[in-house]
C-alpha positions in Angstrom: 77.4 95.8 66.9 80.2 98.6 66.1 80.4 101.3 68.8 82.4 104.1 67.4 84.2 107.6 68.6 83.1 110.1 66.0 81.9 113.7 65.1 79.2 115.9 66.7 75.6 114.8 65.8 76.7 111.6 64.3 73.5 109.3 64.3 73.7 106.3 61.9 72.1 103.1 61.4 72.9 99.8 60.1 71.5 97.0 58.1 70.6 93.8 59.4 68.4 94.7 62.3 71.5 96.7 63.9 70.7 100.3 64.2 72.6 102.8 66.2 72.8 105.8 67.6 75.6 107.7 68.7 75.8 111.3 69.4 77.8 113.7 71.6 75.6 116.3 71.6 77.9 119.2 72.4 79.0 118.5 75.8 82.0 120.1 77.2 85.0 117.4 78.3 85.9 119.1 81.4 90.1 118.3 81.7 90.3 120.3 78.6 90.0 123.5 80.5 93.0 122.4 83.5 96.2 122.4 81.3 97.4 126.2 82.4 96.1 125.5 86.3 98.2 122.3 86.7 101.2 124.4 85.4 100.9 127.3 87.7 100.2 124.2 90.2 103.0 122.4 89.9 105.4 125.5 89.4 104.2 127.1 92.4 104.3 123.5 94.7 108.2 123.1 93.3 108.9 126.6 94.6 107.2 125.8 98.0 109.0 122.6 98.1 112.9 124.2 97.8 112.1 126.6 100.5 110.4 124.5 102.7 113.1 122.1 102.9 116.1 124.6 102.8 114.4 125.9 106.2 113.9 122.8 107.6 117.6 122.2 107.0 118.4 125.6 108.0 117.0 125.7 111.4 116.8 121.5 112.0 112.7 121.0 112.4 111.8 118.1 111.6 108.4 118.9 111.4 109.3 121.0 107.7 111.2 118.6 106.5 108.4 116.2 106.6 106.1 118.5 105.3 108.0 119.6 102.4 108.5 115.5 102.0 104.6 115.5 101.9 104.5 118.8 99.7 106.9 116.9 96.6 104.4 114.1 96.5 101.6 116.4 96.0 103.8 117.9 93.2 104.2 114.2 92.1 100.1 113.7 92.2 99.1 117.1 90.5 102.0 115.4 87.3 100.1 112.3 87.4 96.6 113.9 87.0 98.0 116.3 84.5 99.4 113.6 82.6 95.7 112.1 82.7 94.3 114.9 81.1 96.8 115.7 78.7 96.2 112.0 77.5 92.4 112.0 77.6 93.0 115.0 74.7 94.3 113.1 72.1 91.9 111.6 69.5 90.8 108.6 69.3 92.6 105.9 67.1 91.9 102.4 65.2 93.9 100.6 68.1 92.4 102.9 70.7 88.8 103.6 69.5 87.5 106.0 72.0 90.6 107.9 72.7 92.6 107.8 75.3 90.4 108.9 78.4 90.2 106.4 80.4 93.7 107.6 81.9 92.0 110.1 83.9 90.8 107.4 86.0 93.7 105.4 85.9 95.7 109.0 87.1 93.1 109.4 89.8 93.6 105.7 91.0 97.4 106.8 91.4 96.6 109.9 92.8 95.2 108.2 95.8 97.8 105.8 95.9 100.3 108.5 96.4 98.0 110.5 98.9 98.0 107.3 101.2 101.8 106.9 100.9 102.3 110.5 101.9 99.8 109.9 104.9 101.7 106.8 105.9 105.4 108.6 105.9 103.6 111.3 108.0 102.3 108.7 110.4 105.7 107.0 110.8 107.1 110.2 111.5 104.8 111.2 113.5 105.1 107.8 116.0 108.9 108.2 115.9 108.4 112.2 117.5 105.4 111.3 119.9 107.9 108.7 121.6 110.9 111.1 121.5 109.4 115.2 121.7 112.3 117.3 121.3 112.4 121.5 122.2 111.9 123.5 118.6 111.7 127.0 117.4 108.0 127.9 117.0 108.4 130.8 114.8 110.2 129.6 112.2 107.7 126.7 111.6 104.6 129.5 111.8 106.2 131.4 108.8 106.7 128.8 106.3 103.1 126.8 107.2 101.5 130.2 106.6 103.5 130.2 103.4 102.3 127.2 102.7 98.8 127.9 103.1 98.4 130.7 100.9 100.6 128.2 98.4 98.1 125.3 98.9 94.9 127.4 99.6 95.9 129.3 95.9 96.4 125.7 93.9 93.1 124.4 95.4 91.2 127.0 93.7 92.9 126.5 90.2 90.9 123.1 90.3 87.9 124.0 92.7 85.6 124.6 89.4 85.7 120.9 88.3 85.8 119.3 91.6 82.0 118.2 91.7 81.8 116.7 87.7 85.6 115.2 87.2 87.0 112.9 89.9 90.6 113.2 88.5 90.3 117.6 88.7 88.8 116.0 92.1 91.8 114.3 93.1 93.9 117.2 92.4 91.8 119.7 94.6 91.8 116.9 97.4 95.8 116.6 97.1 96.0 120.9 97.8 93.5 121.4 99.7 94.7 118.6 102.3 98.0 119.9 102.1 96.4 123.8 102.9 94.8 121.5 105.9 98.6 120.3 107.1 100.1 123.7 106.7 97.3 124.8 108.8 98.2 122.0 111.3 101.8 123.2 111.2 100.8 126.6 111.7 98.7 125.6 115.1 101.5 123.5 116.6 104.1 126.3 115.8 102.1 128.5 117.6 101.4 126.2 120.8 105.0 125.3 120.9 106.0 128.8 121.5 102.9 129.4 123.8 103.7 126.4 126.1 107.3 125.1 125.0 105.9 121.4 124.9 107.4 118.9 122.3 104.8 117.2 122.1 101.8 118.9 120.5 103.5 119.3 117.4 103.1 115.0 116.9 99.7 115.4 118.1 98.6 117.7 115.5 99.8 116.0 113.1 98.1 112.7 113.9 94.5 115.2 113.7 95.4 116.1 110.0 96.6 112.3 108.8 92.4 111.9 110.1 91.5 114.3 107.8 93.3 112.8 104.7 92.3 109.6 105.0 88.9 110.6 105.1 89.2 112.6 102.1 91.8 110.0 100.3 89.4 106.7 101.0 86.3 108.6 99.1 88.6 109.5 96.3 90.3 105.7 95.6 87.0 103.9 96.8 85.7 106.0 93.7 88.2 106.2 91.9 88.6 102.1 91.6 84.8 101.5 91.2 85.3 103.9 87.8 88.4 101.6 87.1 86.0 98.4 87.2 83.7 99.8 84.9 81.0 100.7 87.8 77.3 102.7 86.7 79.4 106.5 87.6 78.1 107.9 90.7 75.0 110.0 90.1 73.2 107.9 87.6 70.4 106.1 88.6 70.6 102.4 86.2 67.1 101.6 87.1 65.8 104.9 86.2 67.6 105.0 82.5 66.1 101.5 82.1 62.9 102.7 82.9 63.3 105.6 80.3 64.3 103.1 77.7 61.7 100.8 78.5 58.8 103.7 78.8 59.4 105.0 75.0 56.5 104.4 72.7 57.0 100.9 71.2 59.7 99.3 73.2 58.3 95.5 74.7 61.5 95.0 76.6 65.0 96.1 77.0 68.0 93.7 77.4 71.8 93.7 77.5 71.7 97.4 79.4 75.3 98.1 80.0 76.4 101.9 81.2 80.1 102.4 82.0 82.8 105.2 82.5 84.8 105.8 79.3 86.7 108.6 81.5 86.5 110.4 84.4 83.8 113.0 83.0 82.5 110.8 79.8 79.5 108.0 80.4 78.6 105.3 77.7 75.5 102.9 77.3 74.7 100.2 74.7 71.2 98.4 75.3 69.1 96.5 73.1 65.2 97.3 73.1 62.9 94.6 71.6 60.2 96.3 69.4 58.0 94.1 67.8 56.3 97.0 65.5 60.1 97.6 63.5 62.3 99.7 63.6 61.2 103.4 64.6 63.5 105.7 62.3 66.4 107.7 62.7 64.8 110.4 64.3 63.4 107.9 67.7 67.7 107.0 68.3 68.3 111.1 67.9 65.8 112.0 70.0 66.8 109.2 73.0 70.2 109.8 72.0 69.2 113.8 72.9 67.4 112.7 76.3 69.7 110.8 77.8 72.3 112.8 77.3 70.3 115.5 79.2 68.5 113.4 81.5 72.1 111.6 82.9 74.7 113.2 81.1 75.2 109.5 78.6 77.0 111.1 75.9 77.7 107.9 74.2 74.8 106.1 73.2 74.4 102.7 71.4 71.3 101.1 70.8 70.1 98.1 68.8 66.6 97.6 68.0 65.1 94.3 67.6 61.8 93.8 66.3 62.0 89.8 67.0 62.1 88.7 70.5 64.8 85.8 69.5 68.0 87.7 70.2 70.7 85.2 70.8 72.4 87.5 73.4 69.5 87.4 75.6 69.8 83.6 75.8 73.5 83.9 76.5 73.4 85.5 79.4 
């Protein structure tokens, strides 16, 4: 059976017992909307970035230098997500039949990557100053983490809108608002260094907020790698679609139910339903087409009908 990326509204059937419907049904493809907040995002992290480091140069903390280290990565992350949903734009082709999507998920995989690579140069850093504290300026590292904040805090809320339906946006709001969480970190240890003058908390504090990313950063690959293998998305309920399918007037059994990811905000399903009484008309595959699109947000939906229950698929699996 053909599954095919098409227009609006498209619902078509075939001959030979193969009817299907596919429909789109107006939804909005959320990356779309993120093009102008990853530029102001990546414009405003490379700024952060060059002053960062030119003060941690300037007045020899370590602790900036790292954290402008971690700061470029981000910048590195918010590309790679960008690139995902610039990519997911273009339209689909005869090689690549339903576009080019599914490299929001792949960006989101890499975003996590690179989240747990900046974790792990923070952690060896961290090690090398808890063994050897040395005496540092507080001040200067209170007024570029505050910076830093504000920087991180402002990027967050580009993406904070599409957090909850787009795990690459997701990634993206994870990568700032983590680093808002550092700065913050930062900010605290400037402040107890020049409270108490010990070396030491600055290592510590920085251990707390590596926690706090890995917490963050294993919900966001774990996710983002069960998308990659093609997983049911998170927040549809399998059973509960098959139990639509298999409730509609006329339908004896459904078989070969497959739902998968075809991006990080896109959901497809093919499924075959026996119906012994023929085929129901065009206007039965619109009107499922129409519920589950509503009922679990499928916007791709093909479905075969059989009116025999001989289907050679079922026997092969």
């Amino acid at each position: 059976m053909g599954i095919h990326h098409h227009d609006h509204g498209d619902h078509s059937g075939h001959d030979h017992q193969q009817h299907g419907s596919h429909g789109h049904h107006g939804h909005s493809h959320a990356p779309a909307d993120f093009g102008r907040a990853f530029a102001i995002g990546t414009l405003l992290n490379i700024g952060f970035v060059l002053i960062e480091g030119a003060a941690g140069f300037w007045f020899d903390s370590m602790a900036l230098l790292a954290d402008a280290g971690h700061n470029l990565s981000d910048v590195l992350g918010l590309l790679i997500a960008w690139g995902g949903v610039e990519l997911a734009k273009r339209p689909a082709s005869r090689r690549f039949t339903y576009g080019l999507g599914a490299s929001t998920i792949l960006a989101a995989l890499a975003n996590a990557l690179v989240l747990l690579i900046a974790v792990g140069a923070i952690l060896l850093e961290t090690i090398q100053r808890l063994g050897n504290p040395r005496p540092i300026d507080g001040w200067p590292i209170v007024w570029v983490a505050l910076t830093g904040i504000v920087v991180n805090l402002a990027t967050a809320l580009l993406f904070a809108r599409g957090r909850h339906g787009d795990v690459n946006i997701r990634g993206a709001y994870l990568h700032m608002a983590a680093d808002a969480a550092v700065s913050a970190g930062v900010v605290i240890a400037g402040l107890a260094i020049l409270w108490t003058g010990a070396g030491w908390i600055d290592p510590v504090v920085s251990l707390a907020v590596v926690a706090i990313i890995l917490i963050g950063t294993w919900s966001l690959l774990s996710e983002s790698l069960l998308l990659a293998l093609q997983a049911v998305p998170r927040g549809i309920d399998a059973v509960a679609v098959e139990a639509l399918l298999a409730g509609l007037p006329g339908v004896a059994r459904v078989h070969d139910l497959h739902i998968w990811p075809m991006s990080t905000t896109e959901t497809a399903l093919t499924a075959h339903l026996v119906m012994p009484d023929g085929h129901p008309g065009d206007a039965f595959l619109t009107d499922l087409s129409g519920r589950l699109e509503q009922a679990f947000g499928i916007g791709h939906a093909t479905v075969q009908v059989e009116a025999g229950d001989d289907c050679a698929l079922t026997h092969a699996h």
